[in-house]
C-alpha positions in Angstrom: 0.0 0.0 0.0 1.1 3.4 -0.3 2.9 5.2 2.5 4.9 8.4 3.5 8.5 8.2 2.1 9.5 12.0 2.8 7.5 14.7 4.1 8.7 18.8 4.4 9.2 22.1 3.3 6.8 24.2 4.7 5.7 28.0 3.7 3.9 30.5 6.0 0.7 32.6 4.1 0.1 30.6 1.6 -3.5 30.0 0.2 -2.9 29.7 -3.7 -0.9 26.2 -5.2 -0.3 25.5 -8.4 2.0 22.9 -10.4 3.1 23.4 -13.9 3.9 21.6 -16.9 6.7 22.6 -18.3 6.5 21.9 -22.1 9.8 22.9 -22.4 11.4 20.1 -20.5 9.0 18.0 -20.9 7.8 17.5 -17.1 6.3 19.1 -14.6 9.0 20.9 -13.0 7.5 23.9 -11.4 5.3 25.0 -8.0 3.9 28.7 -7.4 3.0 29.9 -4.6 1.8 33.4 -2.9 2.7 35.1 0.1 0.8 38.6 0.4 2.5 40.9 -2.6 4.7 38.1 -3.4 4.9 35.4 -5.9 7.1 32.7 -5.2 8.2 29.6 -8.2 9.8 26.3 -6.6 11.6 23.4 -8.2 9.4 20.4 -7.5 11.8 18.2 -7.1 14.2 20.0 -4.5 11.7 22.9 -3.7 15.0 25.6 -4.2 13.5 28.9 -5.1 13.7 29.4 -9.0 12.1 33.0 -9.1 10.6 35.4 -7.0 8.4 38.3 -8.0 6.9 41.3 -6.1 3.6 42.5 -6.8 1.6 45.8 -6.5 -0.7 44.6 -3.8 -2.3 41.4 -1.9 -2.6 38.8 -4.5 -6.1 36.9 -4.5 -5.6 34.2 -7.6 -2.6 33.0 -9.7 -2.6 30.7 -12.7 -0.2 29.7 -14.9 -0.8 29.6 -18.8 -1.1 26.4 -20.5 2.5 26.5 -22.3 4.0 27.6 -19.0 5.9 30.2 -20.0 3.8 32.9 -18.5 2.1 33.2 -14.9 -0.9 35.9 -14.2 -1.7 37.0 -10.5 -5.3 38.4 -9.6 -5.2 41.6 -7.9 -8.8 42.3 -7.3 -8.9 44.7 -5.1 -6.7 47.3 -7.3 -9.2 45.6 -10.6 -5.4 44.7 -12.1 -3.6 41.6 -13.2 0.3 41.0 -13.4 1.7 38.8 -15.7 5.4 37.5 -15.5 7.8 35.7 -17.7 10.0 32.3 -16.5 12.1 32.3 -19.2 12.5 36.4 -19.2 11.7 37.7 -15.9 12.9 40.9 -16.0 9.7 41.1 -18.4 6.2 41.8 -16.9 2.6 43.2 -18.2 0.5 45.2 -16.3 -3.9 44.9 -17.3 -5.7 47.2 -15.2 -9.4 47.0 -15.8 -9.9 50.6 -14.1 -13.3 51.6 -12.7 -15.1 48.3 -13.8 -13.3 46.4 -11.2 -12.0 42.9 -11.5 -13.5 39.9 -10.0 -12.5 37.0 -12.0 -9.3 36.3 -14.1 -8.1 33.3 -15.9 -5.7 32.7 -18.9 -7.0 31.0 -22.5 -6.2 28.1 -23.5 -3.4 29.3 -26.2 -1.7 31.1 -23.5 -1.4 34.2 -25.2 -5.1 35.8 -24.1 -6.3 36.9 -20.8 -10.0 37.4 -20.0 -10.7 39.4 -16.9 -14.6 39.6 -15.9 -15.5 43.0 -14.3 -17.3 43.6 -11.6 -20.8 42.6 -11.5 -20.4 40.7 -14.5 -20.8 43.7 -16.5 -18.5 42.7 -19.4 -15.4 40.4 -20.0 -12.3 41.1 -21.8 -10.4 39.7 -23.6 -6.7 41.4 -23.6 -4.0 40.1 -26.5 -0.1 39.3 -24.9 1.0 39.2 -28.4 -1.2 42.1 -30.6 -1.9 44.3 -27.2 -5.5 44.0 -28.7 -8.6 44.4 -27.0 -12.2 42.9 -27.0 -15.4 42.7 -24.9 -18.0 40.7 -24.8 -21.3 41.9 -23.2 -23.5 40.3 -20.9 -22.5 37.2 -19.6 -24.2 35.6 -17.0 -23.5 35.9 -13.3 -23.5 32.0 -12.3 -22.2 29.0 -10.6 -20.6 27.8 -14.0 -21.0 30.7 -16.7 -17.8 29.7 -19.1 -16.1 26.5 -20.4 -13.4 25.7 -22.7 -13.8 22.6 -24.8 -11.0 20.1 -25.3 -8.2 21.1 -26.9 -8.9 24.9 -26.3 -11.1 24.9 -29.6 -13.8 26.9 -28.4 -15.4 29.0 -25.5 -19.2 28.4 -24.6 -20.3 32.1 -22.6 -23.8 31.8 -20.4 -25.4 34.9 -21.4 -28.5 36.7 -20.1 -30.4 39.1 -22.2 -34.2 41.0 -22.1 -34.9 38.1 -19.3 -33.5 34.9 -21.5 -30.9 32.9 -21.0 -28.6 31.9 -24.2 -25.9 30.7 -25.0 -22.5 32.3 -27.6 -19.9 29.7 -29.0 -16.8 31.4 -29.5 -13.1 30.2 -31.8 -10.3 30.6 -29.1 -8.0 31.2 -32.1 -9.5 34.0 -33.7 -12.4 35.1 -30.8 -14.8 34.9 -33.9 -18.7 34.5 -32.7 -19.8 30.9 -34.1 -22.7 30.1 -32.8 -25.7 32.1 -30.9 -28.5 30.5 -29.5 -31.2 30.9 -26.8 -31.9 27.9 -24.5 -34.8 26.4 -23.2 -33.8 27.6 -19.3 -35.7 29.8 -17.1 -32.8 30.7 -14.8 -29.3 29.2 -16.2 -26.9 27.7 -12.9 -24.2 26.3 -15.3 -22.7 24.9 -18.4 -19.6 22.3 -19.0 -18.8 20.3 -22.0 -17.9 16.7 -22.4 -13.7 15.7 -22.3 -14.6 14.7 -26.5 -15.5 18.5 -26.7 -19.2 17.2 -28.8 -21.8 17.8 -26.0 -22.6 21.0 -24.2 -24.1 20.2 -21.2 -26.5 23.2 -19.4 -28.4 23.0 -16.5 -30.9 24.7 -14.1 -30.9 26.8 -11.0 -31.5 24.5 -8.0 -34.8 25.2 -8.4 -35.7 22.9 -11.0 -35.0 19.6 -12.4 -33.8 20.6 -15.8 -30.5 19.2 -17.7 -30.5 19.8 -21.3 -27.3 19.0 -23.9 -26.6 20.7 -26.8 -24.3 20.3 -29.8 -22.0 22.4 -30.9 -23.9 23.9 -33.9 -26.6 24.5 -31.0 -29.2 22.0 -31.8 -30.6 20.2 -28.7 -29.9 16.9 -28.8 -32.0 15.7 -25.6 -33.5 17.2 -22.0 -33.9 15.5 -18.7 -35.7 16.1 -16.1 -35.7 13.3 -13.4 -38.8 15.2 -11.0 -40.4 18.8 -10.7 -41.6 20.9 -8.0 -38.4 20.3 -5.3 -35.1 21.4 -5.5 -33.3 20.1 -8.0 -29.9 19.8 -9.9 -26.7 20.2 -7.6 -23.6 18.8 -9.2 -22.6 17.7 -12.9 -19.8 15.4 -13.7 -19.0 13.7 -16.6 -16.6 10.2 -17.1 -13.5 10.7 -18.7 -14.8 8.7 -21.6 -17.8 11.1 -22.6 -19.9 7.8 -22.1 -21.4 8.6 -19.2 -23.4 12.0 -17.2 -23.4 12.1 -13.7 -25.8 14.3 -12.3 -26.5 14.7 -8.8 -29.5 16.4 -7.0 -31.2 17.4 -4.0 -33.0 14.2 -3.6 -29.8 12.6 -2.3 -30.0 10.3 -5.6 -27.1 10.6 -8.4 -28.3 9.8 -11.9 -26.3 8.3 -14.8 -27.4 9.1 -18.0 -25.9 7.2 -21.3 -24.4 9.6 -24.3 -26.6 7.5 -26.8 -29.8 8.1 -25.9 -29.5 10.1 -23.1 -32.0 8.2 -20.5 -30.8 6.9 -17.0 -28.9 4.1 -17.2 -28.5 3.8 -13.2 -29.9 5.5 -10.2 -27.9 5.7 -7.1 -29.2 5.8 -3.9 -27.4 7.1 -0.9 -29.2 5.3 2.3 -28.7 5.9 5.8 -28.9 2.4 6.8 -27.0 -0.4 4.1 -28.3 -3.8 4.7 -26.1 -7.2 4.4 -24.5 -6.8 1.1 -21.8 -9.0 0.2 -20.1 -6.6 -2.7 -19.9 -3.4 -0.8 -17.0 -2.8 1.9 -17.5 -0.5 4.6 -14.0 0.8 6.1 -14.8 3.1 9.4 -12.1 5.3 10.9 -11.4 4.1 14.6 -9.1 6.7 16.6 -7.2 5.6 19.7 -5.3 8.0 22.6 -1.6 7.1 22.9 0.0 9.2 25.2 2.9 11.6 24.5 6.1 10.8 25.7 7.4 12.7 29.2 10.3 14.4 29.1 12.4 16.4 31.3 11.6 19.8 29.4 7.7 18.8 29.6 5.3 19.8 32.0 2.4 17.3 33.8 -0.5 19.0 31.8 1.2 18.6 28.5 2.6 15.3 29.4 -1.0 13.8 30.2 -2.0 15.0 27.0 -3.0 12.4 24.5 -2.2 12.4 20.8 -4.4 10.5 18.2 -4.0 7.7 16.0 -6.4 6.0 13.7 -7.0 3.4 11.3 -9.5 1.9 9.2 -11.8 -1.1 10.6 -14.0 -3.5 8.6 -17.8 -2.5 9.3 -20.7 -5.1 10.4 -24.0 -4.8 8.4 -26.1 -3.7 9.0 -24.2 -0.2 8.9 -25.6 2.9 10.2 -24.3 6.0 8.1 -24.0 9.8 10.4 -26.8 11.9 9.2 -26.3 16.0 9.9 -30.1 17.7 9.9 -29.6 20.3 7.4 -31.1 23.5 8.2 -33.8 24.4 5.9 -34.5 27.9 7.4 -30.7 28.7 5.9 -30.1 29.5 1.8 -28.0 26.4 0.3 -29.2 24.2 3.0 -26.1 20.9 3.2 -28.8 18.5 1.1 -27.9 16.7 -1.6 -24.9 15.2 -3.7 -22.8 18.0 -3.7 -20.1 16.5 -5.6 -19.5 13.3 -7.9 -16.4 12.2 -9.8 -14.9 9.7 -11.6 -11.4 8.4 -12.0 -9.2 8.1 -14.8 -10.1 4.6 -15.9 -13.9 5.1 -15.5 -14.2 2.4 -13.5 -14.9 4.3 -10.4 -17.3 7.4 -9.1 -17.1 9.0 -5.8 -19.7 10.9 -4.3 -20.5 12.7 -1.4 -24.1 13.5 0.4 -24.0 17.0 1.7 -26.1 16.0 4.5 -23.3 12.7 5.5 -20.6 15.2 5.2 -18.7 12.0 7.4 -19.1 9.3 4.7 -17.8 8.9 1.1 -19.4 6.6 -1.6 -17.3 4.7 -4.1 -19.4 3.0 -7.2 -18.4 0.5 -9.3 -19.0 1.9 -12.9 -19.1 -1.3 -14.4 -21.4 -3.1 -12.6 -23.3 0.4 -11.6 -23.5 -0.5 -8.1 -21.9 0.3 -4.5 -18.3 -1.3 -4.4 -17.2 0.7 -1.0 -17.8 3.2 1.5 -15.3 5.3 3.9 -16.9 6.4 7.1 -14.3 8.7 8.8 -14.7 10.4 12.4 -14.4 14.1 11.4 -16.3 16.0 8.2 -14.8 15.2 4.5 -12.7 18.4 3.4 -11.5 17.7 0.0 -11.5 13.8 -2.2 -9.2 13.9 -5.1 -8.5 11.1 -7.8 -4.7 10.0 -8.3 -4.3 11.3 -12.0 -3.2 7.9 -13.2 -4.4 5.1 -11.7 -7.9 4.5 -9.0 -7.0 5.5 -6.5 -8.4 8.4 -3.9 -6.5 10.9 -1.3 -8.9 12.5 1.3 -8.6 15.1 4.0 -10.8 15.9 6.7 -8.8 19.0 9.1 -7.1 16.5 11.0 -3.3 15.9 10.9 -4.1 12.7 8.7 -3.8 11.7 5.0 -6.4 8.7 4.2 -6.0 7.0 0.9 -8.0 4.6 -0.9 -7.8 2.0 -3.9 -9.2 -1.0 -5.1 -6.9 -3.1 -2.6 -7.7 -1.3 0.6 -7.8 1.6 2.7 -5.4 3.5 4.8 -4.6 6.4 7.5 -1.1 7.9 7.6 -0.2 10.6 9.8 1.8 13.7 8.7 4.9 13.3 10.3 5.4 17.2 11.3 6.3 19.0 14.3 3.4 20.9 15.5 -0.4 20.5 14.9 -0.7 20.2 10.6 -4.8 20.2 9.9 -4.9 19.3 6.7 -7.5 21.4 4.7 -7.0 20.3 0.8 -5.1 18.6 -1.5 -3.6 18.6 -5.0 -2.2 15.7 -6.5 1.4 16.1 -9.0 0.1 15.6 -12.5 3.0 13.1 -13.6 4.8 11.4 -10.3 3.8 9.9 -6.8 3.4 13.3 -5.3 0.8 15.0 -3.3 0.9 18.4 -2.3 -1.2 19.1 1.3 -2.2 22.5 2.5 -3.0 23.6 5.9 -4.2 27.4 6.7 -0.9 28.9 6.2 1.1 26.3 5.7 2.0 23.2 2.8 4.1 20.4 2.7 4.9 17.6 0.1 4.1 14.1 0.4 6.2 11.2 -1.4 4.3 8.1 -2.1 5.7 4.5 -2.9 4.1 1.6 -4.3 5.2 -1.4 -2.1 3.0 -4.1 -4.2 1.7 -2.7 -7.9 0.2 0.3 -9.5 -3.2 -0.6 -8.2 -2.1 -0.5 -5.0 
């Protein structure tokens, strides 16, 4: 099973990650990172400081361009974006978005375009690196998923809202040329994404109805689901690596898969508080024990009667009661619902996770559309993410703890650092055995091994 082969380096203030792929060398050789005003760019391997950059103000958001030559860094509260250069970096740009205010920024997928998104959602820009061009596009839609880049960077599908409609503008990321303008069958848009083979558009509903509809790119509607009506509905989208296959999870605390031929449910998964005697579904609990802390002579009797932590994962009995939280209804966004689904690489697993069991994640078999496993752990799910490359799962739950999952078991390692090291996210290394954990204002980098196989 995988385990812990090195563990440090640690950096005060930070709250923005990224990792880089370096087309250049052909790896993924670079990590950013922010501290207030400044921008900092690490070797991954040996975490030396390549480059270090000073910006005009607090930084909010960074995000490096898809070749990796250039990184941008989100002032908002000055409405201005600075861009630097690895390879020259005594070069930098400078796009202040003035009295509109800036409150979203992110790069195209060429690289060599920026689109800032003003205050308010007034307009978006697009700004040229290379012609120093400039271009607006008016009203796009203030939403929970209001832009998407197809595969390949091809084109750019913009949620727009205009005299009370919703619709829909298909734009070339080469040229920024308008392609395609429709209106959609919406009443109040929540969010768009398209499939990884860049053919579908899917767009769905406010939370207020049960309303998924898919769309080609030439804007014809290819089909419309609606699983039930009058309760809240839609609340997360995922589709499988493959395009096959639409997860779409609701309020009902039900995840539907629709198929990409005829666009009808294929499975229906249910996520019950109680699971009866099943002999395909393993249920791993998280069981903590108190070891006390060593005395020394430097320690005093309160801190040495202190008691430190450990856990591990136990086989559950059926039948197996999950935790249920009571959302409160009298709150907006009450914690109802599959808030989040994905799958893994292969497609032959989904995750998802029940709002209202924010203690519990569910693992389906996508074969056999069924439950395979499910985690229970002591504290609330933070962040799930997918190893890249193979099944297999990393969670994080604010404890001190890294739990991992795959096909051949489950497992809880502690991070081995001085000093308490909640663990808040995740982000695992594109290429390599690497997973980067972030606390409040501090990371670390975790080395993995494989000690039987790659499933492992």
């Amino acid at each position: 099973m995988s385990c812990f082969r090195n563990l440090a380096n640690y950096i005060d203030h930070t709250f923005a990650i990224t990792l880089v792929e370096s087309n250049r060398f052909i790896c993924w050789m670079f990590q950013a990172s922010v501290t207030e005003f400044r921008l900092i760019v690490r070797d991954v391997e040996t975490f030396q400081i390549q480059n270090l950059f000073s910006c005009l103000d607090t930084i909010q958001v960074i995000e490096w361009s898809a070749d990796s030559q250039f990184i941008l860094c989100g002032l908002y509260k000055r409405g201005i974006v600075q861009v630097w250069s690895l390879e020259q970096p005594e070069w930098n740009c400078k796009v202040d978005e003035g009295s509109a205010g800036l409150c979203d920024v992110r790069w195209s997928p060429d690289g060599r375009h920026i689109l800032t998104t003003a205050d308010f959602n007034l307009r978006i820009t697009v700004w040229s690196l290379v012609t120093k061009s400039v271009s607006y596009i008016r009203y796009p839609k203030q939403c929970q998923k209001g832009m998407d880049f197809s595969v390949g960077g091809k084109y750019m599908a913009l949620a727009e809202r205009r005299d009370c409609k919703d619709y829909i503008s298909i734009f070339t990321c080469s040229m920024w040329e308008l392609v395609k303008h429709f209106e959609t069958d919406t009443d109040d848009l929540s969010g768009l994404e398209w499939s990884p083979d860049g053919m579908v558009l899917g767009v769905w509903e406010s939370p207020l109805s049960y309303k998924i509809l898919l769309y080609s790119v030439d804007g014809r509607c290819l089909a419309k689901y609606s699983a039930y009506d009058n309760s809240l509905g839609i609340k997360s989208v995922a589709w499988s690596p493959t395009s096959q296959f639409l997860a779409v999870g609701s309020y009902d605390e039900k995840v539907r898969i629709l198929n990409h031929i005829t666009w009808k449910t294929v499975a229906e998964l249910d996520h019950s508080p109680v699971l009866e005697t099943n002999n395909d579904v393993i249920v791993y609990k998280e069981m903590e024990t108190r070891v006390p802390l060593p005395a020394t002579e430097t320690m005093d009797a309160p801190t040495a009667a202190l008691f430190t932590a450990q856990s591990k994962y136990e086989v559950g009995e059926f039948p197996v009661r999950i935790p249920v939280v009571k959302p409160d209804t009298s709150k907006a966004n009450p914690r109802l619902g599959v808030g989040s689904a994905a799958f893994s690489c292969d497609c032959r697993y989904m995750y998802t996770k029940n709002d209202n069991m924010p203690h519990t994640l569910w693992i389906w078999d996508v074969q056999r559309l069924s439950l395979c496993t499910v985690l229970i752990q002591t504290s609330p799910i933070k962040c799930v993410c997918w190893d890249p490359h193979q099944a297999r799962l990393a969670v994080c739950t604010g404890s001190n703890k890294l739990y991992m999952w795959s096909p051949a078991g489950s497992l809880s390692v502690e991070v081995p650092v001085e000093g308490s090291f909640p663990v808040q996210s995740l982000k695992w290394h594109p290429e390599s055995n690497t997973i980067l954990l972030l606390s409040k204002d501090q990371m670390c980098v975790c080395y993995l091994t494989d000690t039987n196989n790659q499933d492992s």
